[in-house]
N, C-alpha and C positions, 0 to 999 in steps of 0.2 A: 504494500500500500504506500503510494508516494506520501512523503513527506510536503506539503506545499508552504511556501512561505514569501509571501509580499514585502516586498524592498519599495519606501519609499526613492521618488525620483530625482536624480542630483548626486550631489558630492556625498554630502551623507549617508545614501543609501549604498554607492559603490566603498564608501567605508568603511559601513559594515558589511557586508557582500564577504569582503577579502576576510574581518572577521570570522565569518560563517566558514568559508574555504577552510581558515587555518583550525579550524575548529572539525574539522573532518568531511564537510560539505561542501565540496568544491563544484562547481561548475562552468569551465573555462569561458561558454560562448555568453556568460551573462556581460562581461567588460569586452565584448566584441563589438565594431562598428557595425551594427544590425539594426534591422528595424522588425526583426521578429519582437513579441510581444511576452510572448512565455519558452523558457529555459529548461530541458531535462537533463537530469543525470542518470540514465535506466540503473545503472549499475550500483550505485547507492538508494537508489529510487526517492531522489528528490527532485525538487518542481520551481522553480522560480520565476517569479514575474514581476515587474515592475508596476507604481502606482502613484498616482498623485498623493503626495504625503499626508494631503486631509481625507484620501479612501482608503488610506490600509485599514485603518482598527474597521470600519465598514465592511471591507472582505473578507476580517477575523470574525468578525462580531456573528455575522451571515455563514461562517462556513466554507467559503470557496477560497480560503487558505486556512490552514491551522495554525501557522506563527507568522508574525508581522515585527515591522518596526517601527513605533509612532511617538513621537514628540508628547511629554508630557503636559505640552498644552492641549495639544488635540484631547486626549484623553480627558481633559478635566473640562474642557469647554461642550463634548459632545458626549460625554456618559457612555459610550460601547459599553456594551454589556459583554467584557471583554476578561482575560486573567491579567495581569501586569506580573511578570515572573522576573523581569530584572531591569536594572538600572545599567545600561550599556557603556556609561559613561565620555559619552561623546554625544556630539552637537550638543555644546553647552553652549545656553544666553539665557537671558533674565527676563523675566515678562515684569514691566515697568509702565509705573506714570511718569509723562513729560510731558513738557508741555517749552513758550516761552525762554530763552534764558531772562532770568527776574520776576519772573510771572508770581505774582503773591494772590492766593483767590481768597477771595471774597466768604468768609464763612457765615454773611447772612443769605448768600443767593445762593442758588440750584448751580450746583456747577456742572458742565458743559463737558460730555465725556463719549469723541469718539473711536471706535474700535472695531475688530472683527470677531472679538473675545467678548460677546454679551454677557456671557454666565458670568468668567470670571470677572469681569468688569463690574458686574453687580452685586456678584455677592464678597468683593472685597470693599465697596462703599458701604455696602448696608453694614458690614461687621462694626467699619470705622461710626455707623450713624448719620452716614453724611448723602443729603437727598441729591439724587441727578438726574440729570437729561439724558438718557441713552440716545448715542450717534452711531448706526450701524453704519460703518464703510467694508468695502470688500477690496480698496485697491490702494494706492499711496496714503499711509493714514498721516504721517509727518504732517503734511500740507493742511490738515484740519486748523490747526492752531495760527497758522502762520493768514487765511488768509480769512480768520476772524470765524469760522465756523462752528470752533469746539474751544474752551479755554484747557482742555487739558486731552492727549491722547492716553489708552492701556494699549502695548506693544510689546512685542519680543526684540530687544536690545540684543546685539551680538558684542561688536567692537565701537560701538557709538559713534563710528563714524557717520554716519547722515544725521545724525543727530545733530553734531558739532557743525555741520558743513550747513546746516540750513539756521544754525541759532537758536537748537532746541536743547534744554537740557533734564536729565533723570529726576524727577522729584523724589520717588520713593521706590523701591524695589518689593515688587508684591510678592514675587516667587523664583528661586532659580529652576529650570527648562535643561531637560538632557532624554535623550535618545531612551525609550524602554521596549525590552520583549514585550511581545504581547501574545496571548494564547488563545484558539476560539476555546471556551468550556469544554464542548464535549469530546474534544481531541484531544485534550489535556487528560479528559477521563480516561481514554484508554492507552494513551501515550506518555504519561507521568515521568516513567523512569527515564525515556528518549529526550523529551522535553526538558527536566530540569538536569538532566546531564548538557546538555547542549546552553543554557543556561547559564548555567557554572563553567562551562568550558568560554561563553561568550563576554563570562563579565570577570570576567581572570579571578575567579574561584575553586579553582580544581586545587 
């Protein structure tokens, strides 16, 4: 029975990819210039394919892979009903309020708060008690503040370069963001022993 497992798209996901390889799962034509879609290794009987980094825990969560790789923001912003088996420890940033450099808000008014991250966005204001305006954006969120639309953005910060390049700066760090296993449940149920050996072998705990 194939092993199948969803690699988010990008640098990331070819990082863990090599991971996974050195880890006993290799599959040479995944880092091939191709434009196939899905990856076998009959001989191990594992399955690779790639996916936009906010559909992996979606093709875990569903079943049509059993392990995945998804950013702990995804996970906490979309609930997959998913296992979290480890902390990969790579693609690290910080999911962050900015806004302004000098921006001082207003703590009689509703402050102005846009993002891609609604959940967490929301339920990191409401912990503090502080009312806001949710601003969904889905594409450059930087730009909310600068051209007067949001007094404050929530984002995932890497090296704060765009940050400093357009005159935005960190106000507060809500959570650090790093790469985790993920497992659908019921492949986990009968795969245990394969799953958290691979695991332990991915997050350098053997």
């Amino acid at each position: 029975m194939n092993l199948s497992i969803a690699l988010p798209k990008g640098r990331l996901g070819e990082k863990v990819y090599t991971r996974f390889a050195e880890a006993g799962y290799p599959c040479p034509d995944v880092l091939s210039e191709s434009r196939k879609l899905i990856f076998d290794n009959r001989e191990l009987s594992a399955r690779y394919f790639w996916a936009k980094p906010s559909d992996v825990a979606i093709y875990v969560e569903r079943g049509a892979a059993d392990l995945g790789v998804a950013g702990k923001d995804i996970l906490l912003e979309y609930e997959p009903d998913v296992l979290e088996l480890a902390d990969l420890g790579t693609g690290n940033c910080r999911m962050c309020v900015a806004s302004m450099e000098g921006f001082l808000p207003d703590e009689q008014r509703t402050l102005r708060v846009a993002t891609k991250f609604s959940r967490i966005a929301t339920a990191y204001f409401a912990k503090k008690g502080r009312d806001i305006e949710l601003i969904q954006l889905n594409g450059s969120i930087e730009i909310a503040p600068i051209i007067g639309l949001s007094d404050v953005i929530v984002d995932i910060v890497e090296t704060g370069t765009t940050l400093r390049e357009n005159h935005l700066a960190v106000l507060e760090t809500i959570m650090p963001i790093s790469a985790r296993l993920i497992a659908n449940r019921a492949s986990y149920f009968f795969r245990k022993g394969q799953m958290d050996a691979l695991a332990s072998a991915l997050s350098g705990k053997e």
